[in-house]
MARTI-900771 format. One record per residue: residue in three letters; x, z, y of N, C-alpha, C in turn. Coordinates in steps of 0.2 Angstrom, whole numbers, plus 5000, padded with zeros to 4 digits. Example, Ala and Ser with C-alpha at 12.3 -4.5 7.8 and 13.67 -1.06 7.14 Angstrom:
ALA506650394972506250394978506650394984 SER506450354989506850364995506450395000 
! end
This chain:
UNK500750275166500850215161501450235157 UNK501650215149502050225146502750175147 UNK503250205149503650155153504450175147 UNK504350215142504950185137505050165135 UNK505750135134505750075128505850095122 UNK505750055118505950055111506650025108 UNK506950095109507750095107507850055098 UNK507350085095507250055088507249985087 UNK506849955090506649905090507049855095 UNK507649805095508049785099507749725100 UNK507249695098506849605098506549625106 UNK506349675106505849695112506349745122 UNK505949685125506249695132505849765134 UNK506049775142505749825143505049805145 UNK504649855145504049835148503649785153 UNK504149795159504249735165504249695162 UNK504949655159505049595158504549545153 UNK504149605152503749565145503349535147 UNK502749555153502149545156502049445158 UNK501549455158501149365155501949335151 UNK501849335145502249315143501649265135 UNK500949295139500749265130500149215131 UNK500149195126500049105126499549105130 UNK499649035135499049015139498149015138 UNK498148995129497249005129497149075129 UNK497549135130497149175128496749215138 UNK496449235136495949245143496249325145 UNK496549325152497049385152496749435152 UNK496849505154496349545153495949575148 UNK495449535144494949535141495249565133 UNK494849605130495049645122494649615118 UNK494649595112494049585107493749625106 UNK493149635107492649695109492849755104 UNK492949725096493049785092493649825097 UNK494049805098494949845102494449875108 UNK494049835111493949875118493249965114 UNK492949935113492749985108493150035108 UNK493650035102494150095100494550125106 UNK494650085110495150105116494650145120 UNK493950155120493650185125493350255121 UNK493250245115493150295110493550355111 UNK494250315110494850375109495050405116 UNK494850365122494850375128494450435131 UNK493650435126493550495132493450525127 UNK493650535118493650575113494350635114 UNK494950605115495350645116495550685120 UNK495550755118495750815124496350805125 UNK496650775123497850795125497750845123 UNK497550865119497750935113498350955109 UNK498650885111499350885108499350895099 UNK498950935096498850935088499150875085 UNK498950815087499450765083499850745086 UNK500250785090500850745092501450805089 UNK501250845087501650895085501950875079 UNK501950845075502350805071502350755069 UNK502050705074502350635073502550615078 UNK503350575076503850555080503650505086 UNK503050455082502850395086502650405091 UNK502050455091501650485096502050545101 UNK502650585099502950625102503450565107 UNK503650515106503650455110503550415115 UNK502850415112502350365117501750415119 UNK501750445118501250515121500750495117 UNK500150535119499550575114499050485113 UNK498550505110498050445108497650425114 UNK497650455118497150465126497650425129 UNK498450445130498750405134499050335134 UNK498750345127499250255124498450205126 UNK497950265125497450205126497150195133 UNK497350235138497150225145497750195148 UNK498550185144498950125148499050065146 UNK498550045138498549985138498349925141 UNK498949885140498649835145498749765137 UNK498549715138498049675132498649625135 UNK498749625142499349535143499949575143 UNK500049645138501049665141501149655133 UNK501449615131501849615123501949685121 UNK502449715124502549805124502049835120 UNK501249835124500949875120500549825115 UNK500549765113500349745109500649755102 UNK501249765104501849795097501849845097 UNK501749895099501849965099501649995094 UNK500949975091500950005085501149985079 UNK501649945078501949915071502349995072 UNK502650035075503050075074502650115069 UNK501850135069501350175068501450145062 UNK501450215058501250205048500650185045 UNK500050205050499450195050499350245043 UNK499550315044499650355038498850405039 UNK498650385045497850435046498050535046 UNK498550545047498950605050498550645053 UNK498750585060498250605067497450615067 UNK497250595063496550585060496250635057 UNK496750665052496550715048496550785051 UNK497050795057497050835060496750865067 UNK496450795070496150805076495550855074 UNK495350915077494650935078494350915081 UNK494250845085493850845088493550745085 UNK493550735081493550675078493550645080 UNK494350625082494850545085494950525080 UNK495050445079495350425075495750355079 UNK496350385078496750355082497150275077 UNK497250305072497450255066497050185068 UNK496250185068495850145069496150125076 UNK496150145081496250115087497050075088 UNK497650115083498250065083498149995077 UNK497449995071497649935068497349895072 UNK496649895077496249855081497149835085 UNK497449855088498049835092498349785089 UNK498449795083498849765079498449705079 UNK497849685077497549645075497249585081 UNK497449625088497549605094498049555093 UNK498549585093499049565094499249495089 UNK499049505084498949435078498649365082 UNK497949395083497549345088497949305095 UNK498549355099498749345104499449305104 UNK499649305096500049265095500749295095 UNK500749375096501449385097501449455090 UNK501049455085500849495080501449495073 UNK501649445071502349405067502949445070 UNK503149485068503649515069504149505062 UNK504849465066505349455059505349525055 UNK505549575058505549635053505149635047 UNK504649595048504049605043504249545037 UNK504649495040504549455033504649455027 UNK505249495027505249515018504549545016 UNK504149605019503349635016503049555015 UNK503049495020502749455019502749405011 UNK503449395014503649365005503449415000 UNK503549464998503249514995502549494993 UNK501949484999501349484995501349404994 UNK501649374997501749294997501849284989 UNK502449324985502349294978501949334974 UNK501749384976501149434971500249394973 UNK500149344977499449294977499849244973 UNK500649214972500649144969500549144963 UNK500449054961500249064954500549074949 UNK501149074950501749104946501749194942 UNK501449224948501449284946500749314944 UNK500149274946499749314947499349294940 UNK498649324937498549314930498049364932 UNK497349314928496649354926496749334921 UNK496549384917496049404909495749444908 UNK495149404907494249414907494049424899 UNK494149464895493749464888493149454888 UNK492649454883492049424882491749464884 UNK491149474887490749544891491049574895 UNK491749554898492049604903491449614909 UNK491649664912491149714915491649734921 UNK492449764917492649804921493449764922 UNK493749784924494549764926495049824927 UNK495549794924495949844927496349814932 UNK496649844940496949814944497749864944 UNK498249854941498849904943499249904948 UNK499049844952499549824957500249804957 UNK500249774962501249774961501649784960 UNK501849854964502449924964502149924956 UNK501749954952501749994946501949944941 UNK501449864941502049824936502649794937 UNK503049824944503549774944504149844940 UNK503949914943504349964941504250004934 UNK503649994932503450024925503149974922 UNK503449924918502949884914502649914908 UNK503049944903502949964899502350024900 UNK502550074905501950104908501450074910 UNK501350014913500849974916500249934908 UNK500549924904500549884899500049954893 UNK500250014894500150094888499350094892 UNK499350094899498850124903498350064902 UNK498550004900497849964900497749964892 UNK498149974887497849994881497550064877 UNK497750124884497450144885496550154886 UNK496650104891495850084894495750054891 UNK495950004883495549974879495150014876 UNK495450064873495250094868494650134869 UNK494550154878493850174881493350114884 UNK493650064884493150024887493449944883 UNK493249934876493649904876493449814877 UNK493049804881492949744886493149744892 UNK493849774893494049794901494649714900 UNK494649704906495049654908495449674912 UNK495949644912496549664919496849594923 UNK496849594929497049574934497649584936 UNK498049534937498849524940498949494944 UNK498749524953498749494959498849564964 UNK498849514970499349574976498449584980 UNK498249634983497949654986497749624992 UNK498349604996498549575001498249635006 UNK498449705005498449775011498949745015 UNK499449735014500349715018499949665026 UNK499549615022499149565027498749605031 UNK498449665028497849705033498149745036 UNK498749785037499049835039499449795045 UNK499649725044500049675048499349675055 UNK498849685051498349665057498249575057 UNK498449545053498049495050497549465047 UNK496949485052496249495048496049435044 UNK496049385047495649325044496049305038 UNK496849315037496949285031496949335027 UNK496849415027496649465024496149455020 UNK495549455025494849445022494549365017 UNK494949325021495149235016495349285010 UNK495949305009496449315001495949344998 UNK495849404999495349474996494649434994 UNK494249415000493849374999493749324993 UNK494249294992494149244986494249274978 UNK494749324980494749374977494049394972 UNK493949434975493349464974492749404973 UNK492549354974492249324975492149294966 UNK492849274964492949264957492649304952 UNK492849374956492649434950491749454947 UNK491749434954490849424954490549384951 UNK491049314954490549264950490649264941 UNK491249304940491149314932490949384930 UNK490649404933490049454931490649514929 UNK491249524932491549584933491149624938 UNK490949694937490649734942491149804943 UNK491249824940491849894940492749874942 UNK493149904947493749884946494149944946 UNK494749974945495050004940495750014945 UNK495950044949496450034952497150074948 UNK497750074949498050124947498650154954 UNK498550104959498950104967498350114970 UNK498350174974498150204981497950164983 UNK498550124985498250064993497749994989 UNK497849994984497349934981496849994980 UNK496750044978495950094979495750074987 UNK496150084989495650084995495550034999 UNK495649974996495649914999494949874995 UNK494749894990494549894984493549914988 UNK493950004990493450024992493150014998 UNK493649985003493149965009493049905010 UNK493249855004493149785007492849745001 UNK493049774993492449754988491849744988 UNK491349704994490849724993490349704985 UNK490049724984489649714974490149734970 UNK490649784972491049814966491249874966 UNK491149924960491449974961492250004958 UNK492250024964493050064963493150114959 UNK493550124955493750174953494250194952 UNK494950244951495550244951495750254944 UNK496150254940496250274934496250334932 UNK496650374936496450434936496050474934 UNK495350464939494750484938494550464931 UNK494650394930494550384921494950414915 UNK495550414917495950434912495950534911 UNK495750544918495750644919495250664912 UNK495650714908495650734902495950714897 UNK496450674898496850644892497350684891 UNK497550674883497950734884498650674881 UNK499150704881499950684880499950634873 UNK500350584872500150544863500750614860 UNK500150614853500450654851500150734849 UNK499950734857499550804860500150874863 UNK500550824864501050844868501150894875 UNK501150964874500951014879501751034882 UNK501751004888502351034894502151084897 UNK502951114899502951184901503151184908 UNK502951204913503451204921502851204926 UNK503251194930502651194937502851124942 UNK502551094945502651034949502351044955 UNK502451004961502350994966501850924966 UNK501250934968501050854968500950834975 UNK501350754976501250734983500750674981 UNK500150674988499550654990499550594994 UNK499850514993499950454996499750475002 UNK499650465008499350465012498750415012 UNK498850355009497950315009497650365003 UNK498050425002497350444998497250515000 UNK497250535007497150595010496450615011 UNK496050575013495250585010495050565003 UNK495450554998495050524992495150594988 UNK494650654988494650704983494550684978 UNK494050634976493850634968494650614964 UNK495050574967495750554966496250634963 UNK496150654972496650714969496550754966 UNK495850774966495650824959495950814952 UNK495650734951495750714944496650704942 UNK497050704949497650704947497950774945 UNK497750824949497750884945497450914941 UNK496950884939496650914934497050884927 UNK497050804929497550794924498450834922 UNK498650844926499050884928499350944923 UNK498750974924498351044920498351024912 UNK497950964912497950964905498550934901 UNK499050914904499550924902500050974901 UNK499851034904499951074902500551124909 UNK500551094914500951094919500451134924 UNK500751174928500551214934500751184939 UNK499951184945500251144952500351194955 UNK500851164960501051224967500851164973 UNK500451214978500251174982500851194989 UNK500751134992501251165000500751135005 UNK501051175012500551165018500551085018 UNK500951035014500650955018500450915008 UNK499850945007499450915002498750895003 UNK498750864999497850835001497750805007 UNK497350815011497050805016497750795022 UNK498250845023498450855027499450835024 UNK499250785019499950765016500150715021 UNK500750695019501350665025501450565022 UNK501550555025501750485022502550475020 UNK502650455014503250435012503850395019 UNK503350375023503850315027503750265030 UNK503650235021503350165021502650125023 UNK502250185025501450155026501450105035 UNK500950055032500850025036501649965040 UNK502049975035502649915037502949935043 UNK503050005044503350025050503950065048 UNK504250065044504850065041505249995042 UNK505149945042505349905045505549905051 UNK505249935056505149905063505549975067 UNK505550035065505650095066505850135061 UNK506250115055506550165050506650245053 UNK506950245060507250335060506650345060 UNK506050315064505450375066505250395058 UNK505150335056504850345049504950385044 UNK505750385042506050415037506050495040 UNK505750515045505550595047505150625042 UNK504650575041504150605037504250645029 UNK504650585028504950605021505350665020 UNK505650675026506050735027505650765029 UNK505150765033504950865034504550865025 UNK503950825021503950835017504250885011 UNK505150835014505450845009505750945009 UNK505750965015505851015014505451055012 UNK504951055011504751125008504651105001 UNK504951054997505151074990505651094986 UNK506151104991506651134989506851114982 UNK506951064980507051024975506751034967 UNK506251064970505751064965505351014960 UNK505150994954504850934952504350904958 UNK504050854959503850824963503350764959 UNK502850754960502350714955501850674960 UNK501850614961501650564963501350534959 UNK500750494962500150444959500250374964 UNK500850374967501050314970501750264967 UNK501850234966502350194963502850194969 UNK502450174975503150174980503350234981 UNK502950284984503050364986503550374980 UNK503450374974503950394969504450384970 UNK504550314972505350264972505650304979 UNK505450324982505750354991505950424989 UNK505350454987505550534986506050544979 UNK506150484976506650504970507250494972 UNK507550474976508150494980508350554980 UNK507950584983508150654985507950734981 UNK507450694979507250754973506750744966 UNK507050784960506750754954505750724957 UNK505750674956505150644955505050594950 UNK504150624947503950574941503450564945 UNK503150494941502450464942502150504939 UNK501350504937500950554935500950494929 UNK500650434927500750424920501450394917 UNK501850424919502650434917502550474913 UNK502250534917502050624913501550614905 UNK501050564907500450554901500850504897 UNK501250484896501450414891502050434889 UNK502650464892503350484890503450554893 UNK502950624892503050664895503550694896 UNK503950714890504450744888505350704893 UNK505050644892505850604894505750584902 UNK504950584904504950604909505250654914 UNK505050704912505250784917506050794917 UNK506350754908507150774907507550724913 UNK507050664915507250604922507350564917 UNK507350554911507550494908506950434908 UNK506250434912506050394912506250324917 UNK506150284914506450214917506050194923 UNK506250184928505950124935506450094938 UNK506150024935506649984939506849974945 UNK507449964949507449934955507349854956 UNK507149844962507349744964507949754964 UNK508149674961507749624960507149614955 UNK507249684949507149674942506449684943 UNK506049714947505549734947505149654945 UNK505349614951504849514949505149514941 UNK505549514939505649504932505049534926 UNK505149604927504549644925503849624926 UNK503649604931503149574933503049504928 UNK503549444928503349404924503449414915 UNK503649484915503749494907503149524905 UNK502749574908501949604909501549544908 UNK501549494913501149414913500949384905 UNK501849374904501949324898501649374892 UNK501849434892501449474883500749474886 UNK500449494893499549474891499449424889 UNK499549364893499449304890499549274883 UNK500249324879500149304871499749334867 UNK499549394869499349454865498349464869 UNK498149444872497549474875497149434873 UNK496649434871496049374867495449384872 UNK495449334878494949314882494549264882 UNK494049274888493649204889493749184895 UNK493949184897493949164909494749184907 UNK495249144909495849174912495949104918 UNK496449154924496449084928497249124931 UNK497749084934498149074940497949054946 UNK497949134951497749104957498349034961 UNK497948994963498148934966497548924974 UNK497348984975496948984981497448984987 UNK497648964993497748974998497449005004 UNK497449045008497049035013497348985020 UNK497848945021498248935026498548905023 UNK498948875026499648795025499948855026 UNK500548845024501148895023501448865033 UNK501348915036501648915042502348865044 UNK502248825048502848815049503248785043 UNK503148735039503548735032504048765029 UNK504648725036505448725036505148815036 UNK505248845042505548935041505148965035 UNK504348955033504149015030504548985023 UNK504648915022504848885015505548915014 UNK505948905020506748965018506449035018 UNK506149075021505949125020506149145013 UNK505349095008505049095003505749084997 UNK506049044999506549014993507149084995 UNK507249084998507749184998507449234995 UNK506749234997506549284993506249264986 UNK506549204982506349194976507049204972 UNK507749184976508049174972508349224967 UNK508149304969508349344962507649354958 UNK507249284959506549274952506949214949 UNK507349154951507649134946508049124940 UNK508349184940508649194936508149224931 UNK507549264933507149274926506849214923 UNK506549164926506449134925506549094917 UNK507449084921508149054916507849114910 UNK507949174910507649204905507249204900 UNK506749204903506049184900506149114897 UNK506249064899506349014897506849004890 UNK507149054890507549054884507249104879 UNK506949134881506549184877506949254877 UNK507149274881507549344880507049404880 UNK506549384883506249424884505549414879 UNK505449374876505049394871504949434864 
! end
């Protein structure tokens, strides 16, 4: 039985102290069949081969995928939380020869643990406010042109940090599809990765629901984690990433760069090759040489951030970044992820890949701009207000869908109003017109 504690994590007692500790309806013992499933899979799947415990910190911790599943116990809090430390980066998955997938069996935990009442971990609230104002009506905006078919989704990270980027790339897409619509909503991944099932599939589900019922069928991702959100849970629509649409384009202008780059592989896009080709292919046709390192593609590393375990476990996390980081040796660095850009540009030159296609040149000199929060919400509602003046539609709407009363009013509503107040002051802006 795994009997460490989690020095990272101070909320949380020792093992002992925690046992029956979780709410009375739930039936002691007993896993929701998906959990008990997985826990038996990984059980007689795993040889202790050690392969994925050789560089991830969690598991160098808690021991291999066999051992965290034969000493969970369903009534110890301990192991209901355990896997919030987990990135859910699919690492362990990628590398196992013997096809474990362990990832699966920590988000069933997670998703345990929601059901069992003790899932809400305060570390998390800020990611929550976060998709909490990326679904409200304030931020969010469809625009459906006449015949729209397709959509563009660019997610959160990209218009809160690159508007003017986010803004080139969907008139970009005009010009190839020019009944493309674009969509300004949060995916709600942060809810699925919490192990939040039911309000996940409610948010996504209404979601989605609209897009069909307006006779959108194609959706346009330009963030990883909305691709794959897209792709496993859009049912009637298909995904696509921008990449793969935009791969062949060449610089405005026709602008040919000169150098060699590093491209880092999100971790939610470590099985998506059609993605990573088309980023390096794009790449190419800019004019740039890739250099690959042993952790690309398939077998790339997670920024940190995946799965909200940066929150709960910063040191383990921030490892990854750093073994990454070392074999670049401070070489350019080119990411198709808005967050992954913002972590690895700390420490070494890193561009976005259409920072490269839209401002080649002022890109690679580092003069491209990404903003930090708080300014990011500002950018977000400065994106909003120009489609809304400039995009000639039929269907537009603010979402005003909930799936649940806001929790507890008084806490999630102080929550919510801390995490709005550096959007008031855009607001004040906006309302003066500074930004029109």
């Amino acid at each position: 039985m795994i009997l460490a504690t989690r020095s990272s994590c101070c909320h949380l007692l020792s093992v002992s102290l925690m046992k029956n500790v979780l709410p009375q309806h739930i039936e002691h013992g007993v896993c929701r069949p998906a959990l008990a499933n997985s826990l038996l899979r990984v059980s007689e799947q795993c040889t202790r081969c050690q392969r994925c415990v050789f560089e991830c910190a969690f598991l160098k911790q808690y021991g291999d995928p066999k051992t965290i599943a034969d000493s969970f116990d369903p009534d110890n809090r301990f192991f209901l939380q355990l896997p919030h430390e987990c990135n859910l980066c699919s690492h362990c998955t990628a590398v196992c020869s013997h096809g474990v997938d362990p990832k699966a069996l920590f988000l069933e935990i997670r998703r345990e643990s929601v059901v069992r009442g003790v899932g809400e971990l305060p570390e998390h609230n800020g990611l929550r406010r976060y998709e909490q104002v990326g679904t409200s009506q304030r931020y969010s905006w469809y625009g459906l042109p006449e015949g729209c078919d397709t959509v563009f989704f660019p997610g959160c990270s990209l218009t809160g940090s690159r508007p003017e980027t986010t803004l080139k790339s969907y008139e970009l897409l005009q010009s190839m599809i020019p009944s493309v619509g674009i969509v300004l909503d949060c995916c709600t991944k942060p809810s699925h990765d919490l192990g939040d099932e039911d309000y996940f599939q409610a948010m996504f589900g209404e979601m989605t629901a609209f897009l069909r019922e307006h006779g959108v069928k194609q959706v346009l991702t330009a963030c990883p984690n909305c691709y794959e959100v897209f792709k496993d849970y859009g049912e009637g629509l298909t995904t696509r990433s921008v990449y793969e649409v935009l791969n062949g384009r060449q610089c405005p202008g026709g602008v040919k760069l000169v150098g060699s780059v590093i491209v880092h592989d999100p971790c939610v896009a470590r099985f998506d090759t059609t993605s990573q080709q088309a980023v390096r292919d794009m790449l190419e046709t800019l004019g740039l040489k890739v250099e690959e390192t042993e952790y690309s593609r398939e077998k790339t590393l997670c920024c940190g951030k995946g799965g909200g375990a940066g929150y709960v476990a910063p040191d383990k996390t921030r490892i990854w970044a750093t073994k990454l980081l070392g074999g670049v040796h401070n070489r350019p660095l080119v990411s198709y992820c808005a967050s992954c850009t913002k972590v690895f540009a700390k420490e070494t030159p890193t561009h976005h890949l259409l920072d490269l296609l839209f401002a080649p040149e002022g890109a690679l000199a580092g003069k491209a701009r990404e903003t930090r929060t708080p300014m990011t919400y500002l950018n977000r509602l400065k994106v909003k207000k120009q489609l809304r003046r400039t995009l000639s539609t039929a269907v537009t709407r603010e979402r005003t869908f909930h799936a649940r009363e806001l929790k507890t009013k008084s806490k999630l509503g102080k929550q919510l109003l801390i995490g709005l107040l550096p959007v008031a002051l855009g607001l004040l802006l906006l309302s003066r017109g500074i930004f029109s």
